[in-house]
PyMOL Python script that loads the backbone (N, CA, C, O; Angstrom):
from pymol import cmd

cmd.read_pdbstr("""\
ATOM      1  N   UNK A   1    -147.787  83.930 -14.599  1.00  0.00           N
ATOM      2  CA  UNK A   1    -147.224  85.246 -14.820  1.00  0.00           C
ATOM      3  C   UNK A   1    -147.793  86.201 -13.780  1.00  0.00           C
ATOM      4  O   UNK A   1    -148.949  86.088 -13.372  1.00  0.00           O
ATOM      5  N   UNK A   2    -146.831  87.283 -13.299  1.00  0.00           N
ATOM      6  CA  UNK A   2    -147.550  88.321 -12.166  1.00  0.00           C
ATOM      7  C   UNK A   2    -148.688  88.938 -12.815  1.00  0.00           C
ATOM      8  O   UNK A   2    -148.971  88.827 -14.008  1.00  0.00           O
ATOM      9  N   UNK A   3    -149.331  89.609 -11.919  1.00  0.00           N
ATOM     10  CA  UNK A   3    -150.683  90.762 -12.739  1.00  0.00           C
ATOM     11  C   UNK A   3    -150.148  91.425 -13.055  1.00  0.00           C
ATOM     12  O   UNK A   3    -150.375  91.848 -14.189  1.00  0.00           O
ATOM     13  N   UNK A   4    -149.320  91.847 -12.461  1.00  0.00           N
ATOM     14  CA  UNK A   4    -148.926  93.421 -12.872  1.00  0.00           C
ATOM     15  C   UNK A   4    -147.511  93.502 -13.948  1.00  0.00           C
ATOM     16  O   UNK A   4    -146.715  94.426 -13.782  1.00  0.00           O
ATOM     17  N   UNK A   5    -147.286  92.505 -15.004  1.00  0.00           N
ATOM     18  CA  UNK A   5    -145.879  92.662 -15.750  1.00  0.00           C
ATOM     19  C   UNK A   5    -146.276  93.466 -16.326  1.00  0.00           C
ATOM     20  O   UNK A   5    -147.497  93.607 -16.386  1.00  0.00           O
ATOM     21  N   UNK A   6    -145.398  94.347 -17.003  1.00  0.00           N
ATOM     22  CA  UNK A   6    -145.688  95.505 -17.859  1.00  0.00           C
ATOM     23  C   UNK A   6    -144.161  95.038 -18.334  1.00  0.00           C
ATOM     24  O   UNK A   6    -143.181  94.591 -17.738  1.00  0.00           O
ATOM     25  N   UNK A   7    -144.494  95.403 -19.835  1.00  0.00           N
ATOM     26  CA  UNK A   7    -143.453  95.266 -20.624  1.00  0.00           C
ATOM     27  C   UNK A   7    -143.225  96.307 -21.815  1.00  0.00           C
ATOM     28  O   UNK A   7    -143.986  97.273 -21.867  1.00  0.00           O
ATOM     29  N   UNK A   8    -142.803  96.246 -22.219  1.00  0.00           N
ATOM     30  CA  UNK A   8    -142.218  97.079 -23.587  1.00  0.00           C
ATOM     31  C   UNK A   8    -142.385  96.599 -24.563  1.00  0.00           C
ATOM     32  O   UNK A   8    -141.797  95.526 -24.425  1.00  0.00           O
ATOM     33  N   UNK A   9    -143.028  96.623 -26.085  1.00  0.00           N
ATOM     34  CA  UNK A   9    -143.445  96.010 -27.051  1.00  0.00           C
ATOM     35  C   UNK A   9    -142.659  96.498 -28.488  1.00  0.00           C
ATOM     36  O   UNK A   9    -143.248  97.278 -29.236  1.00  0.00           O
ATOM     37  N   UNK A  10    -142.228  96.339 -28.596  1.00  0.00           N
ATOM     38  CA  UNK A  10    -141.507  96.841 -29.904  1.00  0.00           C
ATOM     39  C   UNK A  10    -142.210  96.268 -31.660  1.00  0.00           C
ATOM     40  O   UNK A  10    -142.271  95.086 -31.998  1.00  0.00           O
ATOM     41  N   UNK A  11    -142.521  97.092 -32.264  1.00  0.00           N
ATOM     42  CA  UNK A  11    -143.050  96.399 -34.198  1.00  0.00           C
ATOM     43  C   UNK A  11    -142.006  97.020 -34.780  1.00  0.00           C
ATOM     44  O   UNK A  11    -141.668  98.173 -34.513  1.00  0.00           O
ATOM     45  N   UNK A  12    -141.466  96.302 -35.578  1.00  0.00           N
ATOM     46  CA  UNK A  12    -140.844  96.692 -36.757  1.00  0.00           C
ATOM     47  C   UNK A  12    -141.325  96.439 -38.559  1.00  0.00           C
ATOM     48  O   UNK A  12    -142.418  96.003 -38.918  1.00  0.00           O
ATOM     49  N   UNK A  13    -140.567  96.709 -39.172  1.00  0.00           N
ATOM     50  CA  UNK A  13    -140.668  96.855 -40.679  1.00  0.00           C
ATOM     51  C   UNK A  13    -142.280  97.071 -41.060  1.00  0.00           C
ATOM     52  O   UNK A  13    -142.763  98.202 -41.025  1.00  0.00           O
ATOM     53  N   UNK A  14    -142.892  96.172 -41.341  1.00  0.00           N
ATOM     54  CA  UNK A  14    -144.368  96.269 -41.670  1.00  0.00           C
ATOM     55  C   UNK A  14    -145.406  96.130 -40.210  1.00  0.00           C
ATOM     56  O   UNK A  14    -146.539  96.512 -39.916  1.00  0.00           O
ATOM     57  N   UNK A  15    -144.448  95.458 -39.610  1.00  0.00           N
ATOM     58  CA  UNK A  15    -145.490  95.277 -38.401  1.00  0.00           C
ATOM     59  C   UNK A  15    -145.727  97.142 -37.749  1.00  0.00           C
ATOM     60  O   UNK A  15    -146.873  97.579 -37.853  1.00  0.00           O
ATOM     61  N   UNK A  16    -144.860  97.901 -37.256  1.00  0.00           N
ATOM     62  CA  UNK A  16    -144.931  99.146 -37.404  1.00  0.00           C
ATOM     63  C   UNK A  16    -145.689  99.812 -38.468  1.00  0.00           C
ATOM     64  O   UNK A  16    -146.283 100.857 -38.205  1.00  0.00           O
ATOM     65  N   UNK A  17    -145.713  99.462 -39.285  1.00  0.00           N
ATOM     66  CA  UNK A  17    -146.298 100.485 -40.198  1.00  0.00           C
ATOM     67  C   UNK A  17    -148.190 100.044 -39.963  1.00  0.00           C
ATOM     68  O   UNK A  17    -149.126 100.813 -40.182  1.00  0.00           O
ATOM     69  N   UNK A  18    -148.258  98.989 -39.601  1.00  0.00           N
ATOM     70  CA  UNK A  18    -149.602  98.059 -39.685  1.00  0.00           C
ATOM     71  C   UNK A  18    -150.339  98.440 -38.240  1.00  0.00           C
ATOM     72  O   UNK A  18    -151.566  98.459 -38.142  1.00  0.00           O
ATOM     73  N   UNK A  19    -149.799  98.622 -37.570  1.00  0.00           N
ATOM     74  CA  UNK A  19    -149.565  99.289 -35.862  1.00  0.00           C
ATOM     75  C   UNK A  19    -149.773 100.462 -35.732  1.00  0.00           C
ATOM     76  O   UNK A  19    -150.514 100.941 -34.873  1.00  0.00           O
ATOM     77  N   UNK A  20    -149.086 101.144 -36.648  1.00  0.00           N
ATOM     78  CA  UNK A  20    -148.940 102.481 -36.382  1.00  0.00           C
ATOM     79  C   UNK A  20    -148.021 102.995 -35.265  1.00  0.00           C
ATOM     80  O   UNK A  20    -147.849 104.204 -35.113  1.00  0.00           O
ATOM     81  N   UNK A  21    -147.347 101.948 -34.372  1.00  0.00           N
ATOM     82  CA  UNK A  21    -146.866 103.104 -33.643  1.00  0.00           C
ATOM     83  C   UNK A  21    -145.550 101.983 -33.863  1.00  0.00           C
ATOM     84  O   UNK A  21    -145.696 100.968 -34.545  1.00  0.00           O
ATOM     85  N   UNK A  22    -144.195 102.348 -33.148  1.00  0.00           N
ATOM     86  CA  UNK A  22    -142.975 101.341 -33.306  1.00  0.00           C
ATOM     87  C   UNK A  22    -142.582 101.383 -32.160  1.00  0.00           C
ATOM     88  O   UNK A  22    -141.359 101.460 -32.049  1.00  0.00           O
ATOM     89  N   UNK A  23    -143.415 101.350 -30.848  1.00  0.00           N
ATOM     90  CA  UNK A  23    -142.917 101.096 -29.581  1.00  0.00           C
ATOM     91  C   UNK A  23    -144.322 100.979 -28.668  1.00  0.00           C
ATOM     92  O   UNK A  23    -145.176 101.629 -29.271  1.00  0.00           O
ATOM     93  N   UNK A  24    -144.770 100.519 -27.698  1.00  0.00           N
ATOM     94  CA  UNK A  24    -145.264 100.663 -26.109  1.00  0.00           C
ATOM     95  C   UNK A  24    -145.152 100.017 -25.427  1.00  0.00           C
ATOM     96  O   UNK A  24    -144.510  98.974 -25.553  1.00  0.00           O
ATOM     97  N   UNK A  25    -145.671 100.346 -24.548  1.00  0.00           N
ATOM     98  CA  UNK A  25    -145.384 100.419 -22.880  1.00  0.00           C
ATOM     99  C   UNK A  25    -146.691  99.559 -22.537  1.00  0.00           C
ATOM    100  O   UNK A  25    -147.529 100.313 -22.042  1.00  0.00           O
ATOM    101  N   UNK A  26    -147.189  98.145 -22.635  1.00  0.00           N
ATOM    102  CA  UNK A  26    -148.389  97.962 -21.923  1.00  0.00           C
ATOM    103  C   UNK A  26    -148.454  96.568 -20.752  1.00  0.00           C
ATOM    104  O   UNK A  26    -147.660  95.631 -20.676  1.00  0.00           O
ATOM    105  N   UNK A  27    -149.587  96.810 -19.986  1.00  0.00           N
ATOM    106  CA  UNK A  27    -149.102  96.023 -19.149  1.00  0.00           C
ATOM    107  C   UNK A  27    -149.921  94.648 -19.231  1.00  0.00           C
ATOM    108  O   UNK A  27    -151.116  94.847 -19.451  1.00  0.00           O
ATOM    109  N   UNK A  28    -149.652  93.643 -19.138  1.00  0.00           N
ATOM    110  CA  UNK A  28    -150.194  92.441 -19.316  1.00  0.00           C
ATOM    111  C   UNK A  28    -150.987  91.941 -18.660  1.00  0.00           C
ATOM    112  O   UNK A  28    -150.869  92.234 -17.470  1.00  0.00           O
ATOM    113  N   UNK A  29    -152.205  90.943 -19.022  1.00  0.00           N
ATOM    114  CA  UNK A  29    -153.463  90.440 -18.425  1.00  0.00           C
ATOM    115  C   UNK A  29    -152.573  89.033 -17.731  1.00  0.00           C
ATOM    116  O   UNK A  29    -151.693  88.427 -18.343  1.00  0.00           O
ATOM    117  N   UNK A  30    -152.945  88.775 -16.622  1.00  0.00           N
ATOM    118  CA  UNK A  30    -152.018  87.398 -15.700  1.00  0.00           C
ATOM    119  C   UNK A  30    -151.941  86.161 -16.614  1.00  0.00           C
ATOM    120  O   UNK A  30    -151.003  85.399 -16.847  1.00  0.00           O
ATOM    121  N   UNK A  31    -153.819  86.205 -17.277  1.00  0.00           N
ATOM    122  CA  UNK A  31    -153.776  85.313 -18.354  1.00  0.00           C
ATOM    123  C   UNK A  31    -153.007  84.560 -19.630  1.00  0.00           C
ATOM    124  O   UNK A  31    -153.261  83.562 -20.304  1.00  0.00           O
ATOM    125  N   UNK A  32    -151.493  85.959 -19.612  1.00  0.00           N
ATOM    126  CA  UNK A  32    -151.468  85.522 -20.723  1.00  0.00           C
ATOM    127  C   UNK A  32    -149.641  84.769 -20.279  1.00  0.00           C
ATOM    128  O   UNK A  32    -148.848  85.345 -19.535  1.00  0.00           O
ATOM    129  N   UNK A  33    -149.402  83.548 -20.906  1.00  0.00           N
ATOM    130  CA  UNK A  33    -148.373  82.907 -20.499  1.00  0.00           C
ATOM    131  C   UNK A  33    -147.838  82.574 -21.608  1.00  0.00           C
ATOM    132  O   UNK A  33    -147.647  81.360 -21.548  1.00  0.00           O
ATOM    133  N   UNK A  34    -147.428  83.054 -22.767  1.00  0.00           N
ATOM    134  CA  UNK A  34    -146.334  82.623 -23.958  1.00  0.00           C
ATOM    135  C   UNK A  34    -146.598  83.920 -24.813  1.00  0.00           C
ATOM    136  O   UNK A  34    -147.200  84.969 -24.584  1.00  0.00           O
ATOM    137  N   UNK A  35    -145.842  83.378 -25.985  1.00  0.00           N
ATOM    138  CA  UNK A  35    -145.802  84.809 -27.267  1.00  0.00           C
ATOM    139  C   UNK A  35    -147.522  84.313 -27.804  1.00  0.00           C
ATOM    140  O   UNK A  35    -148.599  84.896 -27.685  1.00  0.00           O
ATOM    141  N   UNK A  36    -147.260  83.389 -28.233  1.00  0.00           N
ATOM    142  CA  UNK A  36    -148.500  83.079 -29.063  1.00  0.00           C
ATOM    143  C   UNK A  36    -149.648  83.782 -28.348  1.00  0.00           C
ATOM    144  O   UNK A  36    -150.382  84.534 -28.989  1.00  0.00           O
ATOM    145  N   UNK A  37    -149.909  83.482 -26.521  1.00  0.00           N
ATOM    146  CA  UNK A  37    -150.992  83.887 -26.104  1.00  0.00           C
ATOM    147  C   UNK A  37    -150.623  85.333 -26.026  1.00  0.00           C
ATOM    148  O   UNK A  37    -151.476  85.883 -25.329  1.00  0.00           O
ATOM    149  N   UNK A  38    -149.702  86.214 -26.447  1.00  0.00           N
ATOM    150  CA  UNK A  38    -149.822  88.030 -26.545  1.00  0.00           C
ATOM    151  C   UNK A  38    -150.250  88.056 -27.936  1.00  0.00           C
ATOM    152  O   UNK A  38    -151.075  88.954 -28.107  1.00  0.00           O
ATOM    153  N   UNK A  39    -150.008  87.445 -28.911  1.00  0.00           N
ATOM    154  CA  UNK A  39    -150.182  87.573 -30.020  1.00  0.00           C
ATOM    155  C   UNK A  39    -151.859  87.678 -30.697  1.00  0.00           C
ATOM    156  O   UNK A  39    -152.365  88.290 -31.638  1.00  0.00           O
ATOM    157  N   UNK A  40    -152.343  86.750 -29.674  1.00  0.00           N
ATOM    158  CA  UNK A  40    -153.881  86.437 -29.476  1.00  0.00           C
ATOM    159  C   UNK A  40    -154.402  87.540 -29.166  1.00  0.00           C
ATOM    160  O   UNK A  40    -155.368  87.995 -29.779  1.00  0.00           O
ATOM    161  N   UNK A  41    -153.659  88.319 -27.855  1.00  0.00           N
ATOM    162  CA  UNK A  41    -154.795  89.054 -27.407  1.00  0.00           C
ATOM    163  C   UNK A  41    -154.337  90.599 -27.503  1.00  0.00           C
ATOM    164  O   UNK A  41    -154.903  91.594 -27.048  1.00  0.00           O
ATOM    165  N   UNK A  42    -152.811  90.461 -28.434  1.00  0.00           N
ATOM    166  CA  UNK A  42    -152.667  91.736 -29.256  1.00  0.00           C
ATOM    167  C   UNK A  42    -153.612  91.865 -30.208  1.00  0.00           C
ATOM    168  O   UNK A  42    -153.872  93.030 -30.510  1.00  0.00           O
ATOM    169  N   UNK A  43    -154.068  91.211 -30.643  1.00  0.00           N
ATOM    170  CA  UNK A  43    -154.953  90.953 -32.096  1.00  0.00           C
ATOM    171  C   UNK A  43    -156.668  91.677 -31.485  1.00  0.00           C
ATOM    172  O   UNK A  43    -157.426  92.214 -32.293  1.00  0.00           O
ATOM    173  N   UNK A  44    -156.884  91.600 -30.571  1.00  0.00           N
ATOM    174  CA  UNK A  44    -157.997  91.823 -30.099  1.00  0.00           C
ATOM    175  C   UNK A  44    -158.258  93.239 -29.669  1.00  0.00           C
ATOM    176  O   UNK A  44    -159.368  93.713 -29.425  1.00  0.00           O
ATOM    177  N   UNK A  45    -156.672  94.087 -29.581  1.00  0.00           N
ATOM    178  CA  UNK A  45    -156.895  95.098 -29.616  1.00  0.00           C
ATOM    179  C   UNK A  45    -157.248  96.367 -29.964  1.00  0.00           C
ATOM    180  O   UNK A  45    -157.443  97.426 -29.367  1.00  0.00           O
ATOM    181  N   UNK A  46    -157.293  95.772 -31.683  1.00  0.00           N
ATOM    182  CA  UNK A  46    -158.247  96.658 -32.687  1.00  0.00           C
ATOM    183  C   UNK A  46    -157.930  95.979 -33.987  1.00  0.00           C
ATOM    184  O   UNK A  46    -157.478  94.837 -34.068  1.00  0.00           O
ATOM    185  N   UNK A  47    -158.270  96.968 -35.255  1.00  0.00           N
ATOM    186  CA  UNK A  47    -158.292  96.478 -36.574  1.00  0.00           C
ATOM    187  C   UNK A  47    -156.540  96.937 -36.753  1.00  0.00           C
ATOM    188  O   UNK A  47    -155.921  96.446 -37.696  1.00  0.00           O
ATOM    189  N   UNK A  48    -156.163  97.447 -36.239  1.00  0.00           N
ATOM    190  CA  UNK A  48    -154.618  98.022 -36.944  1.00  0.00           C
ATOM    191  C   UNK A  48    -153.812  96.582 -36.143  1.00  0.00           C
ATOM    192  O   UNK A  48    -152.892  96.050 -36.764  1.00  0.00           O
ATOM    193  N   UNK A  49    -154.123  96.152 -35.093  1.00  0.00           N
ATOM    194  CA  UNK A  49    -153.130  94.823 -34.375  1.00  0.00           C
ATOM    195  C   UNK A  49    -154.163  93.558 -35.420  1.00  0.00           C
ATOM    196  O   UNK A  49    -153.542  92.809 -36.174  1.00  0.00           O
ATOM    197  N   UNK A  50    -155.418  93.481 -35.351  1.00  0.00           N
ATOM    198  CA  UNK A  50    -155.431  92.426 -36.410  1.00  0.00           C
ATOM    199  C   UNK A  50    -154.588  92.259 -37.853  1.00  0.00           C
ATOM    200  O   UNK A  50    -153.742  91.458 -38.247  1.00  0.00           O
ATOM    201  N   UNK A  51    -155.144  93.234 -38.339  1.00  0.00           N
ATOM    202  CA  UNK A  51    -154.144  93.571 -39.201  1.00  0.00           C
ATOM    203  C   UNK A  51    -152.458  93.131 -39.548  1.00  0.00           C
ATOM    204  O   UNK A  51    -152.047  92.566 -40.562  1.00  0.00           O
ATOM    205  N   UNK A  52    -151.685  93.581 -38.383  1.00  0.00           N
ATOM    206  CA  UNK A  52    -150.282  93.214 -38.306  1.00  0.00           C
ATOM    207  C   UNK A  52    -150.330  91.784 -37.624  1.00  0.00           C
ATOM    208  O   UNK A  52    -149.344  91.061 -37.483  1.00  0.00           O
ATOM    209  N   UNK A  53    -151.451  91.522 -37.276  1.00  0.00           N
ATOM    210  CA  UNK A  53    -150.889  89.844 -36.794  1.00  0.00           C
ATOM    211  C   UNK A  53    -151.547  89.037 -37.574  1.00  0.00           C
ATOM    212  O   UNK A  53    -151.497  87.825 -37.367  1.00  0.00           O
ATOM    213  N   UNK A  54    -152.342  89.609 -38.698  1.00  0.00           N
ATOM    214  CA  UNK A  54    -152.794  88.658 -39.956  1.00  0.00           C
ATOM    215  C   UNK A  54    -152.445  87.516 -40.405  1.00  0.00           C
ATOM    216  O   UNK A  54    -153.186  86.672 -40.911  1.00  0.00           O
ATOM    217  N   UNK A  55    -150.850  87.433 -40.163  1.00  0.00           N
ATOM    218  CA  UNK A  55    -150.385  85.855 -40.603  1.00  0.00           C
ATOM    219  C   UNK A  55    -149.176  86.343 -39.520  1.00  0.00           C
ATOM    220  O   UNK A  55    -148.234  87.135 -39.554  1.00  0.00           O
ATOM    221  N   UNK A  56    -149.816  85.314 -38.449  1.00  0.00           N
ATOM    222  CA  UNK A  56    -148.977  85.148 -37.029  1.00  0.00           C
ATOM    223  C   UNK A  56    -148.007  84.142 -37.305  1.00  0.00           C
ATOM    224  O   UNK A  56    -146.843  84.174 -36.906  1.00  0.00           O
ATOM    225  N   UNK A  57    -148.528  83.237 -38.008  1.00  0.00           N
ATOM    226  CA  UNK A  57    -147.337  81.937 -38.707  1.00  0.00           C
ATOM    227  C   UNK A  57    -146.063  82.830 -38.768  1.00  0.00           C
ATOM    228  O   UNK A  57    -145.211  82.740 -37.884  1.00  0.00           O
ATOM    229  N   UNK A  58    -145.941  83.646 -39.758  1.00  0.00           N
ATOM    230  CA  UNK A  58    -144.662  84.117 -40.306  1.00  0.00           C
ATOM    231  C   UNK A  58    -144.069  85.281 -39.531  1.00  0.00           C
ATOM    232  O   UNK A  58    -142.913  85.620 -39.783  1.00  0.00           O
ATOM    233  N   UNK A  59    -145.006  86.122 -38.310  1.00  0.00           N
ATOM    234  CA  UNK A  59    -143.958  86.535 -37.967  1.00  0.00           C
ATOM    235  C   UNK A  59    -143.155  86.067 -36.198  1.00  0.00           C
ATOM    236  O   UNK A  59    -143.690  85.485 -35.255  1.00  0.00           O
ATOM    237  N   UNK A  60    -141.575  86.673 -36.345  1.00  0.00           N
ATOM    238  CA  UNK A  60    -141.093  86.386 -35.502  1.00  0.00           C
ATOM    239  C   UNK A  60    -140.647  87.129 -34.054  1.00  0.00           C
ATOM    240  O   UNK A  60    -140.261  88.280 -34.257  1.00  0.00           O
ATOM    241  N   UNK A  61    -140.624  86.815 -32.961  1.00  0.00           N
ATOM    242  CA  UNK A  61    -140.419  87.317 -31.563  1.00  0.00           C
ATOM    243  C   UNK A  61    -139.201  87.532 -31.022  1.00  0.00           C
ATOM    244  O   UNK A  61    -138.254  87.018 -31.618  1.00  0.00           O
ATOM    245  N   UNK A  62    -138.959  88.213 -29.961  1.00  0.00           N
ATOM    246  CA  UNK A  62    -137.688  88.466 -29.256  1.00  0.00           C
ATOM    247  C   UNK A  62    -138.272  89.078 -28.134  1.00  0.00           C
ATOM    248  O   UNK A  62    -138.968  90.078 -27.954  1.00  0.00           O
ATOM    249  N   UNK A  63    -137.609  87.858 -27.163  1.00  0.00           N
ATOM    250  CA  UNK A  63    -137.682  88.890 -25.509  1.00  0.00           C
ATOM    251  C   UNK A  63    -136.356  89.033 -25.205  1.00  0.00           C
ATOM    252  O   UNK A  63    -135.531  88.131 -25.349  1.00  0.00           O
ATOM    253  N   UNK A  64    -136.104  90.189 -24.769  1.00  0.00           N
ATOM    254  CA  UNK A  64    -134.929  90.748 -24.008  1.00  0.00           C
ATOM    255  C   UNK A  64    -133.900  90.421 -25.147  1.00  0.00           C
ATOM    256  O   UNK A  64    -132.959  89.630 -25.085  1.00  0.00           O
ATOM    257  N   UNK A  65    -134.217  91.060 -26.002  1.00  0.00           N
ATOM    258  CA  UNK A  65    -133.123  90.448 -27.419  1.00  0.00           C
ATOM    259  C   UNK A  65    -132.909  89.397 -27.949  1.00  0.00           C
ATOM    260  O   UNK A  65    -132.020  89.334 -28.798  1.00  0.00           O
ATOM    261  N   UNK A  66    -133.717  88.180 -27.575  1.00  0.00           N
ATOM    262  CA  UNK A  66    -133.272  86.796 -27.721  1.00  0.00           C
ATOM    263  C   UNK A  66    -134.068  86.347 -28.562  1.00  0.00           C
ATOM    264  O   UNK A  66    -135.160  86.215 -28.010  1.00  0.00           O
ATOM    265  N   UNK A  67    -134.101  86.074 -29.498  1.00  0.00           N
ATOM    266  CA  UNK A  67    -135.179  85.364 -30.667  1.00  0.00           C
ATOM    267  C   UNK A  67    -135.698  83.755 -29.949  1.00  0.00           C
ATOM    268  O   UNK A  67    -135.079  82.760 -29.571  1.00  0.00           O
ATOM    269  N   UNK A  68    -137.465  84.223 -30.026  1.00  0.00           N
ATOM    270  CA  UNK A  68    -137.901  82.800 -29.169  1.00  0.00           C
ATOM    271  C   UNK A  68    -138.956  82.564 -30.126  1.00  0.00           C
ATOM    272  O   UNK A  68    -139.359  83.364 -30.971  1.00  0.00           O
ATOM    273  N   UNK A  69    -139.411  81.253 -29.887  1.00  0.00           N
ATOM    274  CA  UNK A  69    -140.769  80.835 -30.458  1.00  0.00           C
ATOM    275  C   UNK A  69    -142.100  81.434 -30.258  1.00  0.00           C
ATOM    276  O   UNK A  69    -142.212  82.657 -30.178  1.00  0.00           O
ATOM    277  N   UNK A  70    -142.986  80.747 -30.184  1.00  0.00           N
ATOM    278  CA  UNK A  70    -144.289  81.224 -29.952  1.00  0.00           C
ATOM    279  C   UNK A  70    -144.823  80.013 -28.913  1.00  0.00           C
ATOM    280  O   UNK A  70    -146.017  79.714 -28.936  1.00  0.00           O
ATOM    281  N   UNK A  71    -143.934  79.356 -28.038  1.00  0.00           N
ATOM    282  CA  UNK A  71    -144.349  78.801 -26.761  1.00  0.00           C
ATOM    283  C   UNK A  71    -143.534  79.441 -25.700  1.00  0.00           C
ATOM    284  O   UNK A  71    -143.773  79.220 -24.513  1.00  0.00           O
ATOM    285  N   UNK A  72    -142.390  80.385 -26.166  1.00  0.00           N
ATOM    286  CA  UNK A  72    -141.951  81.061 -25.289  1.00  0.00           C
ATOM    287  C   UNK A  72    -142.301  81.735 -23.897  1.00  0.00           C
ATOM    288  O   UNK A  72    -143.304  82.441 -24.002  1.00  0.00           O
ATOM    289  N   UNK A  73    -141.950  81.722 -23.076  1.00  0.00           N
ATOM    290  CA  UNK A  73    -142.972  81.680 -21.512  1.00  0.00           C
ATOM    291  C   UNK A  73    -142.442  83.353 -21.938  1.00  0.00           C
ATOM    292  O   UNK A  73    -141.591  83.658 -22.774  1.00  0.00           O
ATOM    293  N   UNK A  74    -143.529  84.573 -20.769  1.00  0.00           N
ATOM    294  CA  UNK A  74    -143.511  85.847 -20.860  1.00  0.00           C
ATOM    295  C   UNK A  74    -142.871  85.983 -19.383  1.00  0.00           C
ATOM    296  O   UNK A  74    -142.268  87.023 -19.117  1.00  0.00           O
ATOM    297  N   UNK A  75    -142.957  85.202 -18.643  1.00  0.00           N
ATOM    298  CA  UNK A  75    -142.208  85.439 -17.203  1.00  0.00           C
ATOM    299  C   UNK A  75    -141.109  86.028 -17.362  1.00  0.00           C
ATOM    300  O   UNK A  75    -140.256  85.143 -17.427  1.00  0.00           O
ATOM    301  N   UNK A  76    -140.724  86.848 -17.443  1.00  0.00           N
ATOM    302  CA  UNK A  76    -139.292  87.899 -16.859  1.00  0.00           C
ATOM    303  C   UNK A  76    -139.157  88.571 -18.250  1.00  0.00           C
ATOM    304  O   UNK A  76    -138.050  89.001 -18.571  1.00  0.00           O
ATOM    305  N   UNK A  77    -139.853  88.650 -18.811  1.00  0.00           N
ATOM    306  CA  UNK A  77    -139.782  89.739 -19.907  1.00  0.00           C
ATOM    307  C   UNK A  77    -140.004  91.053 -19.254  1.00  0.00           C
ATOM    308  O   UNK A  77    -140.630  91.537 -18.310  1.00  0.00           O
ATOM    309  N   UNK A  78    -139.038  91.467 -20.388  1.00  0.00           N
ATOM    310  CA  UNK A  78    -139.070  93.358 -20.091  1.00  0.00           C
ATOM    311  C   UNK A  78    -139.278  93.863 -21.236  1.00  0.00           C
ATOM    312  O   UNK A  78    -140.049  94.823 -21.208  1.00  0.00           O
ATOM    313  N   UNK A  79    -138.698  93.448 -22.698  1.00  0.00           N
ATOM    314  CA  UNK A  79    -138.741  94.116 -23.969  1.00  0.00           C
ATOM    315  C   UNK A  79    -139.259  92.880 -24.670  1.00  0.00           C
ATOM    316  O   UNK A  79    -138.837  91.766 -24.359  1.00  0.00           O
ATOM    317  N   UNK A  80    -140.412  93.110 -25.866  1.00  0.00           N
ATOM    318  CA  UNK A  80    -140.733  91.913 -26.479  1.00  0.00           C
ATOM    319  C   UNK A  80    -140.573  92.367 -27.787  1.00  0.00           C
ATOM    320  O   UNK A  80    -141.254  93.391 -27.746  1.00  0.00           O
ATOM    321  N   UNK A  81    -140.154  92.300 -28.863  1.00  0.00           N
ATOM    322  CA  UNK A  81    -140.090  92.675 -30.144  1.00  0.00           C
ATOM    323  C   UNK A  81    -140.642  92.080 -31.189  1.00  0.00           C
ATOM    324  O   UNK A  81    -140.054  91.027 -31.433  1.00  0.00           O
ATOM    325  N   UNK A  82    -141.709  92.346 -32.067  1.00  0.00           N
ATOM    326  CA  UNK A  82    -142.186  91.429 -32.987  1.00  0.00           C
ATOM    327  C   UNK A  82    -141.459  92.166 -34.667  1.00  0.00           C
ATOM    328  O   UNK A  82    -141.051  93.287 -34.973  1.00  0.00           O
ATOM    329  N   UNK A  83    -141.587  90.921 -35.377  1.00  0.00           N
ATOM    330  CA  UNK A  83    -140.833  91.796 -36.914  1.00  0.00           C
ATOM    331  C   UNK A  83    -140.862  90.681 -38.065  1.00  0.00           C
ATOM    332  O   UNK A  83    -140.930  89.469 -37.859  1.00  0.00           O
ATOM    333  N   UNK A  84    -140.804  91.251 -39.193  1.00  0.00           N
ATOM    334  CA  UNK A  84    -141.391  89.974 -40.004  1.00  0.00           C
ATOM    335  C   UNK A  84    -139.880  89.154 -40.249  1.00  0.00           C
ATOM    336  O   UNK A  84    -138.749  89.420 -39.844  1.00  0.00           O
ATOM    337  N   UNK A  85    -140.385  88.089 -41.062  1.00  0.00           N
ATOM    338  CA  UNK A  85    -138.914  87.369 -41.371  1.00  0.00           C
ATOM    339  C   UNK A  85    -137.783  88.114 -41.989  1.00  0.00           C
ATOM    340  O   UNK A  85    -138.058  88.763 -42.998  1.00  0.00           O
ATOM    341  N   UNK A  86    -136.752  88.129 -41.623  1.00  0.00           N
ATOM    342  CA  UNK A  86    -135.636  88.673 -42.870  1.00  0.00           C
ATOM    343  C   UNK A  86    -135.216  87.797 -43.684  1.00  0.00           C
ATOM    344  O   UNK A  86    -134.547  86.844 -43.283  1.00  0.00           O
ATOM    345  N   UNK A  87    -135.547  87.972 -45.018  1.00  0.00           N
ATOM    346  CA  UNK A  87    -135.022  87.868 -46.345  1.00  0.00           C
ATOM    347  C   UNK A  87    -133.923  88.468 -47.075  1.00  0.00           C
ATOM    348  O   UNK A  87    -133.779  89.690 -47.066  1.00  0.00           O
ATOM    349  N   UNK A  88    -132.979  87.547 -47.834  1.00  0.00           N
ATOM    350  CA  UNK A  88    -132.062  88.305 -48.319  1.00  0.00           C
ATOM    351  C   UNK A  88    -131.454  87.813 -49.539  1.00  0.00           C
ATOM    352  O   UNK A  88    -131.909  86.730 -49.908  1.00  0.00           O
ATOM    353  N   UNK A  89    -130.401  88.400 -50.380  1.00  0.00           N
ATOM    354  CA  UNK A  89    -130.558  87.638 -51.565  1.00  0.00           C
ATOM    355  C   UNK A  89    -128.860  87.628 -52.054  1.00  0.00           C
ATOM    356  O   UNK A  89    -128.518  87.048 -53.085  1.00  0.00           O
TER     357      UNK A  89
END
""", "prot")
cmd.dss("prot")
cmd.show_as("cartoon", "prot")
cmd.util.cbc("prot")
cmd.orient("prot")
């Protein structure tokens, strides 16, 4: 991955509320090459990202609108969106 990607981060439903914020702008360590490894080192960024990534199992990703896994490569991302499962009845 370049040094310098900067991307757009989007939380929704609880993940927002757990976050506190429902959008930024940050730019990425070269280190990090899939969802799982942002997820890691979102978590490291305080008690409010531990918090929302508490059970990383269940929640799910989207780059550039596209729902991906958590081996998903970060190369050419621009928007990454995290949000819990939808349920419905």
């Amino acid at each position: 991955m370049q040094s310098d990607q900067t991307v757009r981060i989007l939380y929704f439903a609880w993940m927002r509320e757990k976050t506190g914020r429902s959008e930024e702008t940050v730019q990425l360590p070269a280190s990090l090459v899939n969802i799982a490894d942002l997820i890691g080192w979102l978590k490291t960024r305080g008690p409010e990202y531990e918090a929302a990534f508490d059970r990383a199992e269940v929640v799910r990703a989207a780059i550039n609108q596209t729902h991906v896994k958590p081996d998903a490569p970060l190369a050419g991302a621009r928007e990454i969106a995290f949000f819990p499962p939808v349920t419905g009845g």
